[in-house]
C-alpha positions as CSV (number, residue, x, y, z in Angstrom):
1,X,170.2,-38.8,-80.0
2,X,172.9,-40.1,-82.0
3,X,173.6,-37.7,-85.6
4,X,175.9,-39.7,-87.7
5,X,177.6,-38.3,-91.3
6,X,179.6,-40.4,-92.8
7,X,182.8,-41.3,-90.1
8,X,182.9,-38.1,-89.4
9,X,182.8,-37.8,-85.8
10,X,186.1,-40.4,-86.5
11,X,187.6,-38.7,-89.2
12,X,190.8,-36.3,-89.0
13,X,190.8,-32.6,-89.4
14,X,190.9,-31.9,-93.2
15,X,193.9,-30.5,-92.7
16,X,195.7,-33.7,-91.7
17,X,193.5,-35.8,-94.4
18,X,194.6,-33.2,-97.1
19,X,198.0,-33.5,-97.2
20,X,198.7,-37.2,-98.6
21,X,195.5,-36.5,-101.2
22,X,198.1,-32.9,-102.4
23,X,200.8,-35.3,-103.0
24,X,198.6,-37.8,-105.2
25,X,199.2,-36.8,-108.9
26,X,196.7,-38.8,-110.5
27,X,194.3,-37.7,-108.0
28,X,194.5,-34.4,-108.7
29,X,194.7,-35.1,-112.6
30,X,191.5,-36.8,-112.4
31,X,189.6,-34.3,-110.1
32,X,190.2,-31.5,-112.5
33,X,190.0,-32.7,-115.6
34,X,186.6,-34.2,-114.6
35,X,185.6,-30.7,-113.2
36,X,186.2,-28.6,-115.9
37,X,184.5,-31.1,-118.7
38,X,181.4,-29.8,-115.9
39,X,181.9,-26.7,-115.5
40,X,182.3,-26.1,-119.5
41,X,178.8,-27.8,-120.1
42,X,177.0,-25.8,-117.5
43,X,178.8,-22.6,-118.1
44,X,177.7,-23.7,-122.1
45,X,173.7,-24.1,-120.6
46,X,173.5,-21.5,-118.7
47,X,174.1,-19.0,-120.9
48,X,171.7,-20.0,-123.2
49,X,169.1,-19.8,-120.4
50,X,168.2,-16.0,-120.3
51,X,166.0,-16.1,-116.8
52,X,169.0,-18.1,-114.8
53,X,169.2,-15.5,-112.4
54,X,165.3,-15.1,-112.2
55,X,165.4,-18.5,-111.7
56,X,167.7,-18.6,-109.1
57,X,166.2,-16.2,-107.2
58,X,162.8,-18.0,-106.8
59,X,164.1,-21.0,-106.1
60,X,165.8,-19.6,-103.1
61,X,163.0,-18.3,-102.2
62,X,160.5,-20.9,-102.6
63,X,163.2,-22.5,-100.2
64,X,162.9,-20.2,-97.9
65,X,159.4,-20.0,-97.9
66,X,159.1,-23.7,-97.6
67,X,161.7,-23.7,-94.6
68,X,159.6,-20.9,-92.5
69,X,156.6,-23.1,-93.0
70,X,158.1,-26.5,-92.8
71,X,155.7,-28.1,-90.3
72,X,153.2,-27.4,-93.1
73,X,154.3,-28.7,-95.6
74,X,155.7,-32.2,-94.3
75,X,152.3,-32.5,-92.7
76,X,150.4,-31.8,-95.9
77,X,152.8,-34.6,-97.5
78,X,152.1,-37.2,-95.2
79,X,148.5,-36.6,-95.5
80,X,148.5,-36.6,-99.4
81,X,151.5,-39.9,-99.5
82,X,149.1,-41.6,-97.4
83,X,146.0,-40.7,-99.4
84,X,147.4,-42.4,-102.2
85,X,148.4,-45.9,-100.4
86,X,151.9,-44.7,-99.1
87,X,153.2,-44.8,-95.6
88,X,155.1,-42.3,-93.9
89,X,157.7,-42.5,-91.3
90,X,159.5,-39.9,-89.1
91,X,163.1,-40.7,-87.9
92,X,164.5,-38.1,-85.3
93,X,168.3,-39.5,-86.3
94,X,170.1,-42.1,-88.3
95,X,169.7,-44.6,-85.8
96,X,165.9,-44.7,-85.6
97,X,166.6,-44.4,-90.0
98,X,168.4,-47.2,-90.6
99,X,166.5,-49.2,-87.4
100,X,163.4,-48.5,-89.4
101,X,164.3,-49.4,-93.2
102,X,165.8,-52.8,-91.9
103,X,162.5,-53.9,-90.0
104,X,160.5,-53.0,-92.8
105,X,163.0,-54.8,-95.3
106,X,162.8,-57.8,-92.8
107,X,159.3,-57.6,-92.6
108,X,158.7,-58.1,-96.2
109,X,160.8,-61.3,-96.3
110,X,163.9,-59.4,-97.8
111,X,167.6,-59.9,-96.8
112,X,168.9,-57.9,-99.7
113,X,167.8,-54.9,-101.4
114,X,168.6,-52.5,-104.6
115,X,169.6,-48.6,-103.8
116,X,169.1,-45.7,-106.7
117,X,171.9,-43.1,-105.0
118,X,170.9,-41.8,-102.0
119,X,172.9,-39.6,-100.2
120,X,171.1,-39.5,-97.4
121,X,171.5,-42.7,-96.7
122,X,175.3,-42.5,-96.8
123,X,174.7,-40.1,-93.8
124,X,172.6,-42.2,-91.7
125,X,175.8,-45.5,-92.9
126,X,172.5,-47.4,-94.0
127,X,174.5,-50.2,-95.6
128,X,176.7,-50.8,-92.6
129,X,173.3,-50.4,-90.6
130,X,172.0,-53.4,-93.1
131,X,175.0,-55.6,-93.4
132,X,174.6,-55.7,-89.5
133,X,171.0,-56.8,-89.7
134,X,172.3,-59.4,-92.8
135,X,170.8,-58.1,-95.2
136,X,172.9,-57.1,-98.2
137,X,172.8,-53.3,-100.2
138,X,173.4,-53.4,-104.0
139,X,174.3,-50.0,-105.2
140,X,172.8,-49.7,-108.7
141,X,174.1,-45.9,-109.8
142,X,177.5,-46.8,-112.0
143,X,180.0,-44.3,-109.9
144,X,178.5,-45.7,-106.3
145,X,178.4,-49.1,-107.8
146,X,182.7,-48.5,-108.5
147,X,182.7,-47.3,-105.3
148,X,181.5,-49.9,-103.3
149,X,183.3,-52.3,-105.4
150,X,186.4,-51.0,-104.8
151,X,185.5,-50.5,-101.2
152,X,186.2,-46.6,-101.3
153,X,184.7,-43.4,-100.2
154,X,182.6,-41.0,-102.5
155,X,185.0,-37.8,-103.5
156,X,181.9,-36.1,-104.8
157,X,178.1,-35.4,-104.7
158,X,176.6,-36.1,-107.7
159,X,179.9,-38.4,-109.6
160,X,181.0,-40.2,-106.5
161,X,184.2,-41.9,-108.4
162,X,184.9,-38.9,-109.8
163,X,188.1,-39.7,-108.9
164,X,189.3,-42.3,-110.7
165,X,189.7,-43.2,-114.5
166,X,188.4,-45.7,-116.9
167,X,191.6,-48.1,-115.9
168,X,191.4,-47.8,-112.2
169,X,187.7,-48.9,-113.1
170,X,188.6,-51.6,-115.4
171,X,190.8,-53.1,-112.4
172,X,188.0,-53.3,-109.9
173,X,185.7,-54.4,-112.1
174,X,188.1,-57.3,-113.3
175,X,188.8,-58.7,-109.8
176,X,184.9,-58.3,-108.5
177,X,183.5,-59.4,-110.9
178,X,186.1,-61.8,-112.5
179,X,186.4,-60.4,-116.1
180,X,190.2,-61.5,-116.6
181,X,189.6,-60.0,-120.3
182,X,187.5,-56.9,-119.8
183,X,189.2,-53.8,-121.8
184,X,189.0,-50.3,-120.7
185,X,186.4,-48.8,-123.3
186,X,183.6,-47.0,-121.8
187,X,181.7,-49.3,-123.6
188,X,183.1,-52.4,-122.0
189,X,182.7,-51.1,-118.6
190,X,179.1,-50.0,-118.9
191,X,178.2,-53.3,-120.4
192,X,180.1,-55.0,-117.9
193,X,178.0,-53.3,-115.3
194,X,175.0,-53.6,-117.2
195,X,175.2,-57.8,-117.0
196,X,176.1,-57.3,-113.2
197,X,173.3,-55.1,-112.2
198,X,170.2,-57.1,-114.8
199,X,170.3,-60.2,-112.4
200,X,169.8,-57.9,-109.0
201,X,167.2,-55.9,-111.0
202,X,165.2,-58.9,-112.2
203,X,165.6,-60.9,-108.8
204,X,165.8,-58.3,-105.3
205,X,162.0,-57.4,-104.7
206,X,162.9,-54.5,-102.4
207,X,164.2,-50.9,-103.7
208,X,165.6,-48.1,-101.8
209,X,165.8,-44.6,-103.2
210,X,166.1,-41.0,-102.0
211,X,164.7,-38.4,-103.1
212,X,165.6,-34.9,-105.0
213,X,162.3,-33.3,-104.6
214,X,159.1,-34.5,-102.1
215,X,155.8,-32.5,-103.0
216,X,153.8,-31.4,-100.9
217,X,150.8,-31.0,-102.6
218,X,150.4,-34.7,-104.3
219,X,152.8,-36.5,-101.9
220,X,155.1,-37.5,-104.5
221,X,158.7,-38.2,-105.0
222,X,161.0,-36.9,-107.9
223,X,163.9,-38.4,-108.5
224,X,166.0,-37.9,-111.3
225,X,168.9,-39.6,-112.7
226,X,170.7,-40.2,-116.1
227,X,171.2,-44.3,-116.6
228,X,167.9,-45.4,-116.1
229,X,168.9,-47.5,-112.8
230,X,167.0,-45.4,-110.6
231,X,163.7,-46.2,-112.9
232,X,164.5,-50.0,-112.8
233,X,164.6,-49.5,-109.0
234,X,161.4,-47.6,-109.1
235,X,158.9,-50.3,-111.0
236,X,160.6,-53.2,-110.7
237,X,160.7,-54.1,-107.1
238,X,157.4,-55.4,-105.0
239,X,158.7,-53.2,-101.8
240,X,159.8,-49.3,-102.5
241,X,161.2,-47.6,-99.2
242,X,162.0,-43.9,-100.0
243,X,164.6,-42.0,-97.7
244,X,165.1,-38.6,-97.6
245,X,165.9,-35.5,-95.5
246,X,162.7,-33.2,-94.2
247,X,164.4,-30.1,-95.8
248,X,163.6,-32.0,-99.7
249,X,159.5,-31.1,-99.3
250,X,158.7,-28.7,-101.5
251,X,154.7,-26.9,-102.0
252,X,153.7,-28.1,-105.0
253,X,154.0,-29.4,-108.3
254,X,154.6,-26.5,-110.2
255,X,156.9,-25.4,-108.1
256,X,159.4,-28.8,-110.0
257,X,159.0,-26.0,-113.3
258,X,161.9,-24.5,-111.4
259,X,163.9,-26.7,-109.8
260,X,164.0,-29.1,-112.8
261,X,165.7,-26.3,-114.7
262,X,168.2,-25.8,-112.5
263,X,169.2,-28.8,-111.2
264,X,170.3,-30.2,-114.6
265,X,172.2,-27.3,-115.7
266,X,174.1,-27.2,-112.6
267,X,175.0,-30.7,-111.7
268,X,175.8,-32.1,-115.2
269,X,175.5,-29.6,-117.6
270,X,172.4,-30.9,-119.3
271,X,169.6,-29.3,-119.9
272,X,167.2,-31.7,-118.9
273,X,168.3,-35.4,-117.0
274,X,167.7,-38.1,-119.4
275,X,165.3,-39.7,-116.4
276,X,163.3,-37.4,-114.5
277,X,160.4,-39.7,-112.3
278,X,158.1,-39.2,-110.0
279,X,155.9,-41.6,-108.1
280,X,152.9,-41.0,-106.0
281,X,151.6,-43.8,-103.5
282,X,150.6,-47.4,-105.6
283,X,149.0,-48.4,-108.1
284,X,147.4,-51.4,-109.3
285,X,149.6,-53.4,-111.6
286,X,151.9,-50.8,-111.8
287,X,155.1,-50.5,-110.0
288,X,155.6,-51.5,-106.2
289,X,152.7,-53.1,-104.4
290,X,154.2,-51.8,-100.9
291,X,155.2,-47.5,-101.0
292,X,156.7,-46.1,-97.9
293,X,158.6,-42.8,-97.2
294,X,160.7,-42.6,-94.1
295,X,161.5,-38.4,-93.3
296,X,164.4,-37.6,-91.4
297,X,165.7,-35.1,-89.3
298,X,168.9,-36.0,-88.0
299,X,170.4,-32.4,-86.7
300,X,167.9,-30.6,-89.7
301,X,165.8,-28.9,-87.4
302,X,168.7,-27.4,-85.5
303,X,169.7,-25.9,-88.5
304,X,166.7,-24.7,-89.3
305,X,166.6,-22.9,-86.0
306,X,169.9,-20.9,-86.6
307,X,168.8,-17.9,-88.4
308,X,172.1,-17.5,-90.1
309,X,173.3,-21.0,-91.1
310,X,169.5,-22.0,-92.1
311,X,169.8,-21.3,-95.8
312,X,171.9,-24.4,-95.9
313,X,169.3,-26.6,-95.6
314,X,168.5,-24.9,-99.1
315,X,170.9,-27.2,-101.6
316,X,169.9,-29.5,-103.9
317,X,172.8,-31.7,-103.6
318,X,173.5,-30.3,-107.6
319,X,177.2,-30.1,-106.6
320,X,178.2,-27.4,-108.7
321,X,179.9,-25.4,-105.8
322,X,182.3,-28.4,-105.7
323,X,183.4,-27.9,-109.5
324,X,184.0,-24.3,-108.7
325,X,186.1,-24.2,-105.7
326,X,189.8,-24.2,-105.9
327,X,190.2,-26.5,-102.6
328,X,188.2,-28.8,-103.8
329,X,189.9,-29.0,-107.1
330,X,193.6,-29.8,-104.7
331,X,192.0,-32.0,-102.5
332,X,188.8,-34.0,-103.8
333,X,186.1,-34.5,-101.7
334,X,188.4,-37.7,-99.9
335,X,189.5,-35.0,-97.4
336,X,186.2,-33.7,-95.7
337,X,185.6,-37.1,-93.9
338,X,182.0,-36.9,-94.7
339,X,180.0,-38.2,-98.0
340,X,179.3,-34.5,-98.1
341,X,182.1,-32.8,-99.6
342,X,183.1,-29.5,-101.0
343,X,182.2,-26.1,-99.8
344,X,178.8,-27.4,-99.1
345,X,179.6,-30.1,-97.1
346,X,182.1,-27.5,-95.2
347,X,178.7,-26.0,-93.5
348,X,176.2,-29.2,-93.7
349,X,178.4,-31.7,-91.7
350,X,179.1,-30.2,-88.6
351,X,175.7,-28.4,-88.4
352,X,174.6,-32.2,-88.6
353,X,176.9,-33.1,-86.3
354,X,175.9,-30.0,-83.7
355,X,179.1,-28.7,-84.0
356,X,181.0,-31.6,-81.7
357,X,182.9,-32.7,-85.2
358,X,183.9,-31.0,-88.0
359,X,184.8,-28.2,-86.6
360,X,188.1,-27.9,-89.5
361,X,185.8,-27.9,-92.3
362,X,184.5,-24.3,-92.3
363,X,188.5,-23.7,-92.6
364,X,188.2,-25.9,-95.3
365,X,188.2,-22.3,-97.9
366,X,189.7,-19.5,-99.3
367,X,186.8,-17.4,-99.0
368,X,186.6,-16.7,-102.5
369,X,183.1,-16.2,-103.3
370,X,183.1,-18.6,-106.5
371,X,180.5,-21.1,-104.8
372,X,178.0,-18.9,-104.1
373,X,178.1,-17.1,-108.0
374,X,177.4,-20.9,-109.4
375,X,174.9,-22.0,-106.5
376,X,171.4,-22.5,-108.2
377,X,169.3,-21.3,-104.8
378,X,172.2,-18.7,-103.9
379,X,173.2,-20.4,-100.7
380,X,175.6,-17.9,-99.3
381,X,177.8,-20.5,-98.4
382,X,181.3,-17.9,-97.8
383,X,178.8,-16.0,-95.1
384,X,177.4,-19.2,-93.6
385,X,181.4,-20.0,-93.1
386,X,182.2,-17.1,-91.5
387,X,179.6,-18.2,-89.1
388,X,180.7,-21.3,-88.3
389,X,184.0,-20.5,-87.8
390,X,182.4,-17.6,-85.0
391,X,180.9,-21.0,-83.9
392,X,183.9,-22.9,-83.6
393,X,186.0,-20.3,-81.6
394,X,182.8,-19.7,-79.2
395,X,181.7,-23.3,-78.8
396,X,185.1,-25.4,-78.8
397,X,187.1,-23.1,-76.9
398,X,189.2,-26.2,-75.6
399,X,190.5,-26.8,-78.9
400,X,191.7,-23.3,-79.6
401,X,193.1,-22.8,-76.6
402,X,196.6,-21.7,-77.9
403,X,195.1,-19.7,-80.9
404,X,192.7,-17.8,-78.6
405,X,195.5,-16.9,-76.7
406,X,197.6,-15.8,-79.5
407,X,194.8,-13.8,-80.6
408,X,193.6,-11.9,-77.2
409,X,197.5,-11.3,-77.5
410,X,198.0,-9.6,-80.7
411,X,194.9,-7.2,-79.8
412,X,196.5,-6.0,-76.9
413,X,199.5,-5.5,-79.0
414,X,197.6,-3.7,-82.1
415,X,195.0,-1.4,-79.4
416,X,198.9,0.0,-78.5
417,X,201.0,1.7,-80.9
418,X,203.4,2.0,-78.4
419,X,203.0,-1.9,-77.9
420,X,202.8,-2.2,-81.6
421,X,206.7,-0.4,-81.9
422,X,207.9,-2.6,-79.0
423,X,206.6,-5.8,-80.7
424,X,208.0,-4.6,-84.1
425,X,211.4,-4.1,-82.7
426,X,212.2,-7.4,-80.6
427,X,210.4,-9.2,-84.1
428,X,213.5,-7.2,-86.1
429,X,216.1,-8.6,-83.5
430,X,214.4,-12.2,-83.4
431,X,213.7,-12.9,-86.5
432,X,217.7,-13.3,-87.6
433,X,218.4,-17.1,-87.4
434,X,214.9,-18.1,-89.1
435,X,215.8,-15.5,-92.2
436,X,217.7,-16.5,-95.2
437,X,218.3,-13.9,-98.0
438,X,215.2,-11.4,-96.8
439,X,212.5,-14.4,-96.5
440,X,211.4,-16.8,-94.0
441,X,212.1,-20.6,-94.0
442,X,210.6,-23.1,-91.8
443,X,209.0,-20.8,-88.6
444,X,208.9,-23.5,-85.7
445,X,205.8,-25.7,-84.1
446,X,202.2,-24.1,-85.5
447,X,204.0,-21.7,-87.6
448,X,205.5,-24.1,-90.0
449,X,201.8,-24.1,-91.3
450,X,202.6,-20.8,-93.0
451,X,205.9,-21.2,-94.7
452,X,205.0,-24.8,-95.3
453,X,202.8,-23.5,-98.6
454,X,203.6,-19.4,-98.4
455,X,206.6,-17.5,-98.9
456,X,206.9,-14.9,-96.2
457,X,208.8,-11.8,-96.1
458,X,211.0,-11.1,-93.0
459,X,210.5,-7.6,-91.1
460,X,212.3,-4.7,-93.0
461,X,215.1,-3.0,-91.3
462,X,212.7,0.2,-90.6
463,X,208.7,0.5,-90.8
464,X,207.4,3.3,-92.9
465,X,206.8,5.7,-89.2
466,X,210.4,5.2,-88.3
467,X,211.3,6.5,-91.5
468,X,209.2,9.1,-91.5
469,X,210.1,10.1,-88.4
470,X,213.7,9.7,-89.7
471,X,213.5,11.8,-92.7
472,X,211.3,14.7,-90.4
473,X,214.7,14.8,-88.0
474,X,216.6,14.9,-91.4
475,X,214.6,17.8,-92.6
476,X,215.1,19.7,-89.6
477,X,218.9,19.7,-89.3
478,X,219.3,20.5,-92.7
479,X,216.5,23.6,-92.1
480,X,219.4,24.6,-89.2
481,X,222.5,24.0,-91.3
């Protein structure tokens, strides 16, 4: 079986990927300006909301109700998808995903097609899968659009070119689209992507969408959005193929009352998206003529079957974890290697990618606990972290090697206070040519890590015990005197 996330499996450690994004400037200025405009709306919405935390709470657990009784419910939606004209298919990994969107695309007549943000198929590299097969992908959301002009990678969930600013837009849109003249107004760009996008919208007869919500009970997917592409891609096309993960099913329709509440408030800071739609099967003279729903697992059900780490398969993809966290803010999402970024992407890719790659994301944190106070379904994503990292040290032993060692080393040190003293003392005399004016510079090989972004304090002349013991000797002599 092949799980694929992004170029992750290719990508290099975060650590190694982080360091040229900590020395872009603009980068960072862009990152956290753009975060705090977010987090100031939601923090703005959510107060206002006086369940939130009653809210919270049942979402999780409709989540984890759903989860425990997930052959249910994705069986319930097929049956009900399928009732109403739709077709379902199951994909075991992004191979058999992206093997079964193109045939049906070909099978309509189609060599090009128009995507609503999906992030899901960003995992499964659907539009690599499809340039293969010739046929071409048109991203219709505005930030994926920028992105796949510019030939980039996403740096976030739900604003994927959060990254860049209005006249790093400006020049990709002036050289792809040949607009020698455009300015740099929001207003210019949007209507500048508006012209670009009405032909493929009036013309491309096949749309591909994910999917924030699937129900269970009518077989219907919710999507929502806020620029109206995703409803052009909805009703406009003859052929509507909708991917998404198994872990996006859901009981029922009341159960949106929820989710639709907090989704909103934490992505964007809105109350309600300006689109919220919902499409069940087809309909005569209405919308698609052709409905079909491919559900995929790709490394979800191995998740699911780790007690611990399941409540990952909980998030809905509202990104408000990433606004929060403080590596995030220093690195962007460019680092992770994955279209899943942030402290959520730190425990969904390498669970998707059975722990062979990825294994420096769940390093990828400071622990502090700030994602799990904004999550909307109170993901304990510091816990599931801890976890990981257990995982990492137990299942990829070769790649720790010299840190393993250095760890069974220090225990037998600290089980020894005798060992402890010894250690202590030959630091003391080795410590001299690495120590300038009581502190550390540069410690050699792996330790350069350290005192690369920390200052350290060299070892004091005498611990606290030998001047205890010091002081007890002095106190007895002068008893005698």
């Amino acid at each position: 079986m092949t799980i694929r996330v992004a170029e992750s499996a290719q990508a290099p450690s975060f650590q190694k990927a982080a360091l040229p994004l900590l020395e872009d400037a603009q980068l960072r200025r862009n990152v956290r300006h753009a975060t705090d405009v977010i987090q100031l709306k939601r923090a703005q919405v959510v107060a206002e909301t006086v369940d939130w935390q009653e809210l919270r709470t049942t979402a999780s657990d409709t989540k984890a109700h759903t989860l425990r009784y997930l052959d249910h419910y994705l069986l319930q939606f097929e049956k009900a998808c399928t009732a109403a004209g739709g077709q379902v298919h199951w994909a075991a990994d992004a191979d058999d995903a992206n093997r079964i969107v193109a045939d049906l695309v070909r099978g309509y007549g189609g060599n090009e097609v128009i995507k609503i943000k999906t992030m899901t198929s960003d995992e499964t590299g659907l539009n690599e899968a499809l340039e293969h097969e010739g046929i071409r992908a048109h991203e219709t959301d505005l930030a994926e659009l920028i992105i796949q002009l510019g030939r980039d990678r996403p740096s976030h969930i739900v604003a994927p070119a959060l990254h860049k600013n209005r006249s790093q837009v400006r020049e990709i849109f002036r050289e792809t689209m040949h607009l020698p003249d455009l300015g740099d107004r929001p207003e210019d760009l949007t209507a500048a992507a508006r012209r670009y996008l009405r032909e493929k919208f009036l013309r491309v007869k096949v749309g591909i969408c994910g999917a924030n919500f699937l129900v269970a009970e009518t077989g219907s997917v919710c999507i929502v959005e806020s620029e109206g592409n995703g409803r052009m891609c909805l009703t406009m096309p003859e052929v509507l193929i909708s991917l998404a993960g198994i872990e996006k099913v859901i009981p029922s329709f009341q159960d949106l009352e929820v989710f639709l509440q907090l989704l909103p408030r934490s992505a964007t800071g809105e109350r309600m998206n300006p689109y919220n739609s919902l499409w069940t099967g087809v309909h005569a003279n209405d919308g698609p003529k052709h409905f079909h729903v491919v559900l995929l697992d790709n490394g979800r059900t191995s998740v699911l079957a780790d007690a611990e780490a399941r409540q990952t398969l909980h998030c809905i993809r509202c990104a408000a974890c990433l606004n929060a966290c403080p590596v995030y803010r220093q690195t962007s999402g460019l680092a992770y290697g994955s279209s899943y970024s942030g402290p959520i992407g730190a425990i969904v890719t390498p669970q998707l990618l059975n722990m062979e790659h990825g294994q420096s994301l769940p390093y990828a944190s400071s622990l502090c606990g700030a994602c799990y106070e904004v999550c909307p379904v109170k993901i304990d994503i510091p816990e599931v972290l801890i976890h990981l990292r257990g995982r990492v040290v137990r299942e990829q032993k070769s790649a720790l090697d010299a840190e393993a060692l250095a760890m069974k080393m220090a225990a037998a040190i600290f089980a020894s206070r005798r060992r402890f003293e010894a250690a202590q003392r030959l630091g003391r005399l080795a410590q001299g040519p690495l120590v300038r004016k009581g502190w550390f510079g540069n410690l050699p090989g792996l330790l350069g890590n350290w005192t690369r972004v920390r200052d350290l304090r060299a070892l004091p002349p005498q611990t606290f015990r030998e001047w205890w013991k010091q002081r007890a000797k002095n106190a007895e002599r002068s008893g005698h005197a």
